[in-house]
KOLVEX-537467 format. One record per residue (C-alpha): chain; y, z, x; residue number from 1. Coordinates in Angstrom, 2 decimals. Example, Ala and Ser with C-alpha at 12.3 -4.5 7.8 and 13.67 -1.06 7.14 Angstrom:
BEGIN
+----+---------+---------+---------+-----+
: ch :       v :       w :       u :   i :
+----+---------+---------+---------+-----+
:  A :   -4.50 :    7.80 :   12.30 :   1 :
:  A :   -1.06 :    7.14 :   13.67 :   2 :
+----+---------+---------+---------+-----+
***
This chain:
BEGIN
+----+---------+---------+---------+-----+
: ch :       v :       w :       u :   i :
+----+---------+---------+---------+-----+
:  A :  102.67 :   86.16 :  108.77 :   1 :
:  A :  105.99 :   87.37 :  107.92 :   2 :
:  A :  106.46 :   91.37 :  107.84 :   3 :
:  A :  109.99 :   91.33 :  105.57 :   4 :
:  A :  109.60 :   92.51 :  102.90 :   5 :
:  A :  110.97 :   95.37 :  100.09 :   6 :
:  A :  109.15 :   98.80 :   99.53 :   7 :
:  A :  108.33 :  100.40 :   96.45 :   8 :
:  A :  111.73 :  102.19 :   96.52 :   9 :
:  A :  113.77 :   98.86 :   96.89 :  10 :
:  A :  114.59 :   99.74 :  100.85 :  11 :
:  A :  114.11 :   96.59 :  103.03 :  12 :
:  A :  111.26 :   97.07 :  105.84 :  13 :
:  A :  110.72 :   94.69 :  108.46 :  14 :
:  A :  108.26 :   96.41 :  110.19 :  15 :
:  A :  106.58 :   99.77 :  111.36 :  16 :
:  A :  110.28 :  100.70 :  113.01 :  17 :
:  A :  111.64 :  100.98 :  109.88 :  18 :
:  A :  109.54 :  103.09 :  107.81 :  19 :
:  A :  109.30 :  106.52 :  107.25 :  20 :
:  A :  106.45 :  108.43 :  108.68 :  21 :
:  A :  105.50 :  109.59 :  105.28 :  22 :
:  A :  104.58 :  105.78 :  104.36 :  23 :
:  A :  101.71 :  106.32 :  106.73 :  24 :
:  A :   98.42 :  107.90 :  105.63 :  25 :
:  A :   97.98 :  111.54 :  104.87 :  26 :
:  A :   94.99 :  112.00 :  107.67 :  27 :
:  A :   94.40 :  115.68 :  106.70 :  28 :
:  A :   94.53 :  114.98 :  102.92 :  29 :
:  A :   90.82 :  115.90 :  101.08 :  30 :
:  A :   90.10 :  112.31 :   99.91 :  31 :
:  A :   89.86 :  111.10 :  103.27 :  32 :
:  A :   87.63 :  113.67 :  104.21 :  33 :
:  A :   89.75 :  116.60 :  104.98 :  34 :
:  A :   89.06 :  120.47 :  104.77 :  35 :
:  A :   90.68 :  123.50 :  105.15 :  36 :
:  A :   88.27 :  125.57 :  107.40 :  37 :
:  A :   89.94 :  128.47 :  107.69 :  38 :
:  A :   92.51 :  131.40 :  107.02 :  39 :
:  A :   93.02 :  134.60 :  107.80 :  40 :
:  A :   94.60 :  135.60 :  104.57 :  41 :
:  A :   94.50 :  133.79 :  100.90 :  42 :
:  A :   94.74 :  136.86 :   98.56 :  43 :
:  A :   96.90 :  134.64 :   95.91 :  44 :
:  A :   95.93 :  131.53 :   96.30 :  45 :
:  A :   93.08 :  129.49 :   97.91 :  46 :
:  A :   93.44 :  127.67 :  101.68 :  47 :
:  A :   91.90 :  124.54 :   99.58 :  48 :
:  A :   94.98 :  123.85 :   97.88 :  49 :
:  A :   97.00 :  122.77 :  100.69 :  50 :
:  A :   95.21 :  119.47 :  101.35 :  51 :
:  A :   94.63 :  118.27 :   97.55 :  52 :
:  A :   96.40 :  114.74 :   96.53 :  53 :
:  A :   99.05 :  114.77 :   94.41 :  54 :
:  A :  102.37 :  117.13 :   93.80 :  55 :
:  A :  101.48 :  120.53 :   93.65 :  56 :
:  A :  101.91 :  121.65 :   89.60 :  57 :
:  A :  103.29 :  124.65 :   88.39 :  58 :
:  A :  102.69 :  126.64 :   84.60 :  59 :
:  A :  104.75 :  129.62 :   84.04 :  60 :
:  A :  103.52 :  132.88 :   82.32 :  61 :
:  A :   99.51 :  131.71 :   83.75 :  62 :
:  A :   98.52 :  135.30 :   85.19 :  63 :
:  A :   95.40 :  135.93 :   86.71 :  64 :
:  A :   93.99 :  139.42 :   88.12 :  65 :
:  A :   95.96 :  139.02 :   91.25 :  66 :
:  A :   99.67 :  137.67 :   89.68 :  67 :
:  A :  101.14 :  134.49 :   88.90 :  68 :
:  A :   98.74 :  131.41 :   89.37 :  69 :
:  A :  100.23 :  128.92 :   92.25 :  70 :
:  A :   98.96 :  126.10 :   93.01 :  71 :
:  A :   99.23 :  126.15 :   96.92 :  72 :
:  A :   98.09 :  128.70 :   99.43 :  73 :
:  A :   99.59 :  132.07 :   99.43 :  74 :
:  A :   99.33 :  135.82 :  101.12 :  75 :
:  A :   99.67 :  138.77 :  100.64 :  76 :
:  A :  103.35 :  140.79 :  101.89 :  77 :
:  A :  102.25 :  142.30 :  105.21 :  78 :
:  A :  104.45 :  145.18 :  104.50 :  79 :
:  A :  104.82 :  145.77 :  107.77 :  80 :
:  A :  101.46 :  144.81 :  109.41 :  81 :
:  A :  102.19 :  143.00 :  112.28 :  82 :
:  A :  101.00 :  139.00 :  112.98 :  83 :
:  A :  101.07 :  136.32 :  110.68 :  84 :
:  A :   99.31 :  134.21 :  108.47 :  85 :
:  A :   97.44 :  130.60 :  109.02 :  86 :
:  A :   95.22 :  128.15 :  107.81 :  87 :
:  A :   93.25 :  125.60 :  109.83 :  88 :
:  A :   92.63 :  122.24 :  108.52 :  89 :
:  A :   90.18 :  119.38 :  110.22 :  90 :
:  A :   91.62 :  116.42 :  109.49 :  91 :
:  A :   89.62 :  113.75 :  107.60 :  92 :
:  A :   90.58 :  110.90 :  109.98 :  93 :
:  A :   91.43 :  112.42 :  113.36 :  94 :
:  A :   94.40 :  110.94 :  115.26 :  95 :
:  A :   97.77 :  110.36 :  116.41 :  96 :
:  A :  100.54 :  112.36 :  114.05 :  97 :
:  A :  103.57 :  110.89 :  113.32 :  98 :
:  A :  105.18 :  113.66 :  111.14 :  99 :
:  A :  104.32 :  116.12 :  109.06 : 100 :
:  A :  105.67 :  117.77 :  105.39 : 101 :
:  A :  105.22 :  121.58 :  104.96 : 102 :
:  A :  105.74 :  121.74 :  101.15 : 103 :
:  A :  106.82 :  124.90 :   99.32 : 104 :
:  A :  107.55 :  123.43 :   95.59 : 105 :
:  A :  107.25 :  126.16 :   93.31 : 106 :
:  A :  107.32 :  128.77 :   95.89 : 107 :
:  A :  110.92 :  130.10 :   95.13 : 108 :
:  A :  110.68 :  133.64 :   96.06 : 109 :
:  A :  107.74 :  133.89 :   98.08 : 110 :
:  A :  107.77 :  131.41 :  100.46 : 111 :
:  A :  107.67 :  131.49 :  104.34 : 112 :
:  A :  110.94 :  132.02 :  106.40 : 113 :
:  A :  109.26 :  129.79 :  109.14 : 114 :
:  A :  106.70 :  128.01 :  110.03 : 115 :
:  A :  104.84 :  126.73 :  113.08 : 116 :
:  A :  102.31 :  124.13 :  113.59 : 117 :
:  A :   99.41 :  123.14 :  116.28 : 118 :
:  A :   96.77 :  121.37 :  116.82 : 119 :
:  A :   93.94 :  120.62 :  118.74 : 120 :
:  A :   90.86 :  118.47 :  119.72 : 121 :
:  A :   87.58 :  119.13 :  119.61 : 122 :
:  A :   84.57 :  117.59 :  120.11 : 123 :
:  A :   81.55 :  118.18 :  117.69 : 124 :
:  A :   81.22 :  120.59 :  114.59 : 125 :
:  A :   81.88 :  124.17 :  115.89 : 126 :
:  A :   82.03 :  126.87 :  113.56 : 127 :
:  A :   85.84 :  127.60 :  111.73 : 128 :
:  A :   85.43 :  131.27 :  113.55 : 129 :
:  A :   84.71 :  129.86 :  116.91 : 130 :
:  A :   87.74 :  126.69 :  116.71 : 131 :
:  A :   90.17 :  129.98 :  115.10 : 132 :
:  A :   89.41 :  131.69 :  118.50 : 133 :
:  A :   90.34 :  128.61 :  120.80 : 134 :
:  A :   92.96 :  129.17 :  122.65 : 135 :
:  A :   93.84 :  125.79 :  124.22 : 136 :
:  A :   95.88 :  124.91 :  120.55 : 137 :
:  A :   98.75 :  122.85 :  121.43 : 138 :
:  A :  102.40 :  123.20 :  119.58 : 139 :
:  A :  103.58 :  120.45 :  117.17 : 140 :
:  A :  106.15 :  122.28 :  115.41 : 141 :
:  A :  107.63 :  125.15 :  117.14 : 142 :
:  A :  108.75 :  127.91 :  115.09 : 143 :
:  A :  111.14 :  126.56 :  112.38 : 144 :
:  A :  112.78 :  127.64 :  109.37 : 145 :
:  A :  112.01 :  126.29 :  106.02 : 146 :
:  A :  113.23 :  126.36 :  102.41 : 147 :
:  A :  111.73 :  127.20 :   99.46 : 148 :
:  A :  110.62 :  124.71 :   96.21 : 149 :
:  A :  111.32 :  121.72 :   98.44 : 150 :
:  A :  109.81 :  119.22 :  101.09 : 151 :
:  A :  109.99 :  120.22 :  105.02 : 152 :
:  A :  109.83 :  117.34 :  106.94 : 153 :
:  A :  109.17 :  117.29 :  110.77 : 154 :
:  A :  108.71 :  114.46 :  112.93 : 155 :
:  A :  106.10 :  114.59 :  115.57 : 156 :
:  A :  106.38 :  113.07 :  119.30 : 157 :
:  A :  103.40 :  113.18 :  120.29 : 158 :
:  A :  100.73 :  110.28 :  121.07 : 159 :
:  A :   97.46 :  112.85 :  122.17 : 160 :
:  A :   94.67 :  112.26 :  119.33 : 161 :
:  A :   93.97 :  115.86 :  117.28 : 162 :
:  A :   90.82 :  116.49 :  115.32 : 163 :
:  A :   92.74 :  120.12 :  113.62 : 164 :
:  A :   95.86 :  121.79 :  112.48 : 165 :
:  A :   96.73 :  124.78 :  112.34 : 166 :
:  A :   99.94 :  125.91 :  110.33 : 167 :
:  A :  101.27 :  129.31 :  110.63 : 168 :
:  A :  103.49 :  131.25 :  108.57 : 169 :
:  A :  106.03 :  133.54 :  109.92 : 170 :
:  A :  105.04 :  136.37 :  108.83 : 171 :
:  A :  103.97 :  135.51 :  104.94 : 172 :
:  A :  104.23 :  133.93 :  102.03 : 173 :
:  A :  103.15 :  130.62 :  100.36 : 174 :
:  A :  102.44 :  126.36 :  100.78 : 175 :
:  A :  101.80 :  123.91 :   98.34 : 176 :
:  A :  100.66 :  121.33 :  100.35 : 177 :
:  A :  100.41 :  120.40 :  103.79 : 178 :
:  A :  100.78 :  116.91 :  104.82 : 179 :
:  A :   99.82 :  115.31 :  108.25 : 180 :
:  A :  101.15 :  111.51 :  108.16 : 181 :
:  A :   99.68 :  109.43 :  110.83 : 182 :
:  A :   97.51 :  106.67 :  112.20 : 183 :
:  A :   93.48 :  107.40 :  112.78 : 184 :
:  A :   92.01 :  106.81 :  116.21 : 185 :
:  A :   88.39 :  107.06 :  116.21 : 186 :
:  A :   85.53 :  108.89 :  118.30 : 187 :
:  A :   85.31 :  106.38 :  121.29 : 188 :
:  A :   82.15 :  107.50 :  121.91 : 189 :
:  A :   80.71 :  106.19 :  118.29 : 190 :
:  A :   82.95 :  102.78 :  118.82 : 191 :
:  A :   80.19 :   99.65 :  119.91 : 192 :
:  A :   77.09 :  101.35 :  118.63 : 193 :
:  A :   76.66 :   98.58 :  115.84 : 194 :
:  A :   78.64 :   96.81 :  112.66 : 195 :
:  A :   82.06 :   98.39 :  112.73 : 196 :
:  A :   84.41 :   98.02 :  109.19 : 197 :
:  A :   87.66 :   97.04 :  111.20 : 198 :
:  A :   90.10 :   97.71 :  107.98 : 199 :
:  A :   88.88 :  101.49 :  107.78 : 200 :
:  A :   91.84 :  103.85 :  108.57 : 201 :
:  A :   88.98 :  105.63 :  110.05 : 202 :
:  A :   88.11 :  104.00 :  112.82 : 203 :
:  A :   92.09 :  102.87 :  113.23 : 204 :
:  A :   93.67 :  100.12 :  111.47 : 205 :
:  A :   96.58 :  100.90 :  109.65 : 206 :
:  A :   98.89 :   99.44 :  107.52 : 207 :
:  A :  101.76 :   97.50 :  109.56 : 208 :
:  A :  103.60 :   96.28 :  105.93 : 209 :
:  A :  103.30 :   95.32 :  102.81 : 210 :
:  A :  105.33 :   93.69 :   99.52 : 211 :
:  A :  105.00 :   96.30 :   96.78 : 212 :
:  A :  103.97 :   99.77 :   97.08 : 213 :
:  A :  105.24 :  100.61 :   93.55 : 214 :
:  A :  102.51 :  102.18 :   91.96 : 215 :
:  A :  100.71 :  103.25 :   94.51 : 216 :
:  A :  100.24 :  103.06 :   98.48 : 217 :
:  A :   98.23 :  100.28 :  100.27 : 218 :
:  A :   96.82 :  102.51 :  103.03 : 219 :
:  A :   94.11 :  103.71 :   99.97 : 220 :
:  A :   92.81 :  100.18 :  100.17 : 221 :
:  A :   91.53 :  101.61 :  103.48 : 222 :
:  A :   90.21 :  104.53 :  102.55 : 223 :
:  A :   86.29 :  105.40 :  102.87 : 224 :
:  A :   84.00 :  105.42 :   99.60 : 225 :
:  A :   85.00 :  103.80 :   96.40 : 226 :
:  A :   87.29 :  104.43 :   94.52 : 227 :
:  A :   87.12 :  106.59 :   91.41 : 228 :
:  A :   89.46 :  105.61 :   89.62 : 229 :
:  A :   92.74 :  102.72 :   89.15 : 230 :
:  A :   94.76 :  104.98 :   91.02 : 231 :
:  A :   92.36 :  105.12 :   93.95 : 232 :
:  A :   93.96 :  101.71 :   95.38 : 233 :
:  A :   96.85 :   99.94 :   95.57 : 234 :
:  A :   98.63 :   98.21 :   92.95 : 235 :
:  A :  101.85 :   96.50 :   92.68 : 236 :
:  A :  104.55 :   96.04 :   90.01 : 237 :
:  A :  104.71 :   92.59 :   87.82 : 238 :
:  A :  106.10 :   89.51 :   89.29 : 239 :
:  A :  108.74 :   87.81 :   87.57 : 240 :
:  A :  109.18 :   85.29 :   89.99 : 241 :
:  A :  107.31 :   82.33 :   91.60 : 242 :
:  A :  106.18 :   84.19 :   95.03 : 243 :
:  A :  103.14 :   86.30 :   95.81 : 244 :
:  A :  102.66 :   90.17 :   96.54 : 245 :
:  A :  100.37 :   90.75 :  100.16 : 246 :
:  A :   99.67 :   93.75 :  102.65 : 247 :
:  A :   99.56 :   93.32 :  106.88 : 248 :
:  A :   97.19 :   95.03 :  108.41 : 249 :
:  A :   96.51 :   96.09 :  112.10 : 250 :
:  A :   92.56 :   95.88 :  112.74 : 251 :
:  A :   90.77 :   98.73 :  114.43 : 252 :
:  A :   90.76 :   96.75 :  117.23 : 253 :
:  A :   90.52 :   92.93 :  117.96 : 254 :
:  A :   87.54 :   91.60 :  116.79 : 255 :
:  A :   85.27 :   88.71 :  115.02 : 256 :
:  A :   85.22 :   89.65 :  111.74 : 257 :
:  A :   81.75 :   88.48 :  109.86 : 258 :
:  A :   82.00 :   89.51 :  106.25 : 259 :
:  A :   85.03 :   90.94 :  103.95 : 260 :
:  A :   84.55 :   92.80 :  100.73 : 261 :
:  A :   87.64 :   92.42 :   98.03 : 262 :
:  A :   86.75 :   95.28 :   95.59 : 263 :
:  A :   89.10 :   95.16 :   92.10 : 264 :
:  A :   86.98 :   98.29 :   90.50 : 265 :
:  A :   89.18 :   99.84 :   87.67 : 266 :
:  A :   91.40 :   97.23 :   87.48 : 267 :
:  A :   90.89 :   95.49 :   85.11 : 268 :
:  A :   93.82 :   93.65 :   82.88 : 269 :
:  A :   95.98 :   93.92 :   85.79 : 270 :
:  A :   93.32 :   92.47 :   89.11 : 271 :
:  A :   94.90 :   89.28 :   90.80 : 272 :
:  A :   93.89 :   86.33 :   89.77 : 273 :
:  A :   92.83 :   85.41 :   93.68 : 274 :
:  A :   93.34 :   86.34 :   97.06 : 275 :
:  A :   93.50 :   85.19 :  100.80 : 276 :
:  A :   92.84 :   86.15 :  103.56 : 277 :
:  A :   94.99 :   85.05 :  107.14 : 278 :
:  A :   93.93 :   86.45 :  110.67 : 279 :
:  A :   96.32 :   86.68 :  113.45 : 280 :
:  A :   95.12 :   86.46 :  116.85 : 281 :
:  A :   96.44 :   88.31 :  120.11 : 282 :
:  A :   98.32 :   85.61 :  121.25 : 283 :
:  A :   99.77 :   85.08 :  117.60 : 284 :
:  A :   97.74 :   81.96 :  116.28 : 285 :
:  A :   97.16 :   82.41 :  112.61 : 286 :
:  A :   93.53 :   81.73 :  111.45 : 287 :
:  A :   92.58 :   80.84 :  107.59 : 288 :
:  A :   89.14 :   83.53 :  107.22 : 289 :
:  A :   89.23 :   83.43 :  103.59 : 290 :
:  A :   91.17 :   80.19 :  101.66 : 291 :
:  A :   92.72 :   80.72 :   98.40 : 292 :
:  A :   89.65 :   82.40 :   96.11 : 293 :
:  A :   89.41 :   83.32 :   92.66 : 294 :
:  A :   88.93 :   87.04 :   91.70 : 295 :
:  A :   87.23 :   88.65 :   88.64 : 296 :
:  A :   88.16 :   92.07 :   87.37 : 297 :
:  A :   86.39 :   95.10 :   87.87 : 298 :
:  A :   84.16 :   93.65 :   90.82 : 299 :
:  A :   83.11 :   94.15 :   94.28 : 300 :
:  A :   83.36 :   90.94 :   95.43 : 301 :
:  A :   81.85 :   89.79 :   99.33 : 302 :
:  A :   82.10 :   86.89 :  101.02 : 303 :
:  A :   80.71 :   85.91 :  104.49 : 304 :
:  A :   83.41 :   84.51 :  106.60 : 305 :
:  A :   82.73 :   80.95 :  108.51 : 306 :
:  A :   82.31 :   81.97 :  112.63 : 307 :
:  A :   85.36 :   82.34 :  114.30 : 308 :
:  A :   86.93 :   80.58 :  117.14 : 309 :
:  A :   88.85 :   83.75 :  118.45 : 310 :
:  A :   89.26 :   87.06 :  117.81 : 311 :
:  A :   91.82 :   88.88 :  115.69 : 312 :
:  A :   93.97 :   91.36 :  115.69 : 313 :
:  A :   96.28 :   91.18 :  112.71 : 314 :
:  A :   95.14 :   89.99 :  108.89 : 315 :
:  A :   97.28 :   89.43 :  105.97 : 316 :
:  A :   95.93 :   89.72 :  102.81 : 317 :
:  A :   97.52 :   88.00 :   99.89 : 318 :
:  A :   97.50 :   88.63 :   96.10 : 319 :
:  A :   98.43 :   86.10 :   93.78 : 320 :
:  A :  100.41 :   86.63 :   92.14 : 321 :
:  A :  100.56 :   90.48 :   91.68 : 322 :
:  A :   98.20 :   93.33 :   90.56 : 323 :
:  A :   95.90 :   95.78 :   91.89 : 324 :
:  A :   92.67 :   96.25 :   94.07 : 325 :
:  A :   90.76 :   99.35 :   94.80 : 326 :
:  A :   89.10 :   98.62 :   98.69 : 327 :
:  A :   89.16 :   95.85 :  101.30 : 328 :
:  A :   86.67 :   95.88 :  104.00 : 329 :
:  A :   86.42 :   93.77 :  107.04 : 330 :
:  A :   83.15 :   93.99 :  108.69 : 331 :
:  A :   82.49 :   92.91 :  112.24 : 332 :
:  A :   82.47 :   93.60 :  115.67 : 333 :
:  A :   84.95 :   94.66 :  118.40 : 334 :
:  A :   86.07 :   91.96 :  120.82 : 335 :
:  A :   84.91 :   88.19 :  121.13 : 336 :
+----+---------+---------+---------+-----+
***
């Protein structure tokens, strides 16, 4: 299961290495889950913009009662009232963070000198007011400058597992978005209890590499629910060659994967015409779970997968040739 391959963008990756921590899954953004729980200021513009897919987009000349309309969180000027300003955001799919964007497109005038981020872990559903009191939150990003109307990237060097953020403008000002890119370790405690989706980014596979990203990423095919629409998965560009687009993917864990759901909803004059499925085990054996299978559009297709002699760690799913699907899930059981 080769991992060379060309992004999107045309760069060459050949493995986690070599990408960009913005490749990896937004964990705080809403469609996985995520929430702004908290602020102690949004006069302008609401908390819940921070975390919403997509670019943030601007209209001139849109007024409402309280000034322009931005689409991104904003305060008021402290005018010399001392503190600052932040918003707390539980991440959809708790874990490790890799890097995160603070983005202030539009924000030209009234954005943030600096910022800070932190985070923390906690166990349970406390109320916003009682995790905005906690004082055990532990620095990500200490207090750095930013620029306006552009993307703020920071890489993180951390490997502790975080449930919340908590970014902090110094002293005012306004986000677009906020984006935590990262990989999701679950609850331990839940891990075991019964049938366990090992391709969910939730409970911690991730994306090692894939062919084409060019219309969209691959980590959605790992996202929870169903998609909603095309965009909700991943689809690739057209082939004018004789090879084959695919996506490698680290399990949750290794396990003896049972049953595997290929879901092309949305897609439909641009599905693959089949797909197959290739496990790798920890020792690097490669196992056939799913031979060469034909694929209608618009369809969530399952098929049980024949015992296995040995777990696996690693699968590789391939497309053939090209096209789009909206979920895969990989049902099973940890270890074996």
């Amino acid at each position: 299961m080769s991992s060379d391959a060309i992004g999107g963008d045309g760069r060459a990756t050949d493995g986690r290495d070599a990408v960009d921590f913005t490749l990896l899954p937004d964990l705080a953004v809403r469609q996985l889950g995520g929430s702004v729980i908290w602020a102690n200021d949004e006069f302008f513009a609401e908390k819940e913009n921070l975390i919403n897919p997509g670019p943030s987009e601007y209209r001139p000349s849109t007024f409402g009662h309280k000034g322009q309309i931005y689409d991104g969180w904003e305060t008021r000027r402290h005018r010399g009232r001392p503190g600052d300003d932040s918003a707390i955001v539980r991440l959809g799919v708790p874990g490790v963070i890799r890097g995160i964007v603070v983005d202030t497109a539009w924000f030209k005038g009234n954005y943030p000198p600096a910022v800070s981020v932190s985070a923390l872990e906690i166990d349970g559903y406390p109320p916003a007011e009682t995790i905005a009191e906690h004082d055990d939150w532990v620095p990500l990003i200490d207090r750095a400058p930013v620029t306006g109307d552009s993307r703020n990237p920071f890489a993180i060097e951390n490997e502790n597992r975080w449930t919340h953020v908590k970014l902090t403008m110094h002293p005012d000002g306004g986000v677009a978005r906020l984006r935590v890119h990262g990989e999701g370790r679950p609850d331990p405690e839940l891990l075991g209890l019964g049938p366990l989706d090992l391709a969910a980014l939730e409970n911690g596979a991730l994306v090692l590499d894939c062919s084409n990203r060019f219309y969209s990423s691959p980590n959605q095919l790992l996202y929870p629910g169903l998609a909603r629409k095309m965009g909700d998965g991943w689809e690739t560009a057209r082939r004018r060659d004789d090879s084959n687009d695919w996506v490698h993917i680290r399990l949750a864990g290794p396990g003896l994967i049972r049953l595997a759901e290929i879901d092309t909803s949305y897609f439909l004059g641009n599905s693959p015409g089949s797909a197959r499925l290739t496990g790798r085990t920890t020792d690097g054996t490669e196992l056939e779970l799913l031979p060469r299978t034909e694929l209608l559009p618009d369809t969530r297709h399952r098929f049980a997968i024949a015992p296995m002699a040995a777990s696996v760690e690693e699968v590789r799913l391939d497309i053939y040739p090209d096209g789009g699907l909206a979920r895969l899930r990989l049902y099973g059981e940890l270890g074996g």
